[in-house]
N, C-alpha and C positions, 0 to 999 in steps of 0.2 A: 593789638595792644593788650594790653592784663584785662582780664575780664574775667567773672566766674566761671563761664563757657571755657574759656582754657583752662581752667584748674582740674578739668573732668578728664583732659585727652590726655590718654597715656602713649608710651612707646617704649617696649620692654622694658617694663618697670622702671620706667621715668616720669615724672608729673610734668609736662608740657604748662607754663605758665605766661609768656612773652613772644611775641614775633617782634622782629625791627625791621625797619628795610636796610638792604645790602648797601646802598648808595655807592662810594668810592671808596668802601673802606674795605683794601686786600688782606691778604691771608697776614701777613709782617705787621700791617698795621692793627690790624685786631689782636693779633697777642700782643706788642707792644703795651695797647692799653688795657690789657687786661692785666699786666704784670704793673701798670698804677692803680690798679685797686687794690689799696692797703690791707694785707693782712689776704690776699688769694693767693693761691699756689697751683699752676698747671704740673696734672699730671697724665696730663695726655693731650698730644697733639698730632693728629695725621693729617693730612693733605694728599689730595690725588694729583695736585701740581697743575689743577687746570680750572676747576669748579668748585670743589665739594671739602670743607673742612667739618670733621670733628673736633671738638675740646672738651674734655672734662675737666675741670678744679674744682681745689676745695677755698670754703669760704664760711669764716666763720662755723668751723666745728659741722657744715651741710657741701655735701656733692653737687655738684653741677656739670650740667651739659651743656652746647651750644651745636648747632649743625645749622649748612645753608642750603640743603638739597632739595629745598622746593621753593628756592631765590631770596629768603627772607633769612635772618638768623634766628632761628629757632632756639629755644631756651629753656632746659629742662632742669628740674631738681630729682633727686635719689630719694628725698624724703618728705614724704608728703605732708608734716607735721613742720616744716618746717616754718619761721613765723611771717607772716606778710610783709614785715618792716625791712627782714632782710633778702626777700624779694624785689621790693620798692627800691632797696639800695643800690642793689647791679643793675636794676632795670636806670634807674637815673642815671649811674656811670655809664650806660652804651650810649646812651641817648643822646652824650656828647659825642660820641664817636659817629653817629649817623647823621646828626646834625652840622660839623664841620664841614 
């Protein structure tokens, strides 16, 4: 979960902020709800068709990552200035998603 220990791990110039667990939620259904968070826009989305998805979008004027390659969905931001409040907010929006 958010914790300041996460705000330190990077990965190629990405700020690591959030893990979730995967629970039942497939590759269709997480962009699904990622396209109802008002005002994101995916601009990348790959899938290896078996495990492993990347996403990046933007949101609110800040870049984001998402990947599940070590089972969780991992959650990165492009800018490390970016403000807490609008971390908290995509973090609460998945939250419904792994919690259904």
């Amino acid at each position: 979960m958010f914790s300041e220990d996460l705000e330190q791990i990077r990965r190629d110039g990405w700020r690591h902020f959030v893990d979730l667990p995967v629970e039942s939620a497939f590759f269709d259904e997480f962009a699904d709800h990622l396209e109802e968070l008002r005002g994101a826009e995916i601009v990348r989305f790959e899938v290896d068709g078996i495990l492993e998805i990347w996403v990046e979008f933007e949101f609110r004027e800040h870049r984001f990552a998402v990947n599940n390659q070590y089972g969780d969905y991992q959650f990165y931001v492009k800018d490390d200035k970016c403000p807490e409040k609008i971390l908290l907010e995509i973090i609460s929006h998945f939250q419904k998603l792994v919690q259904e």
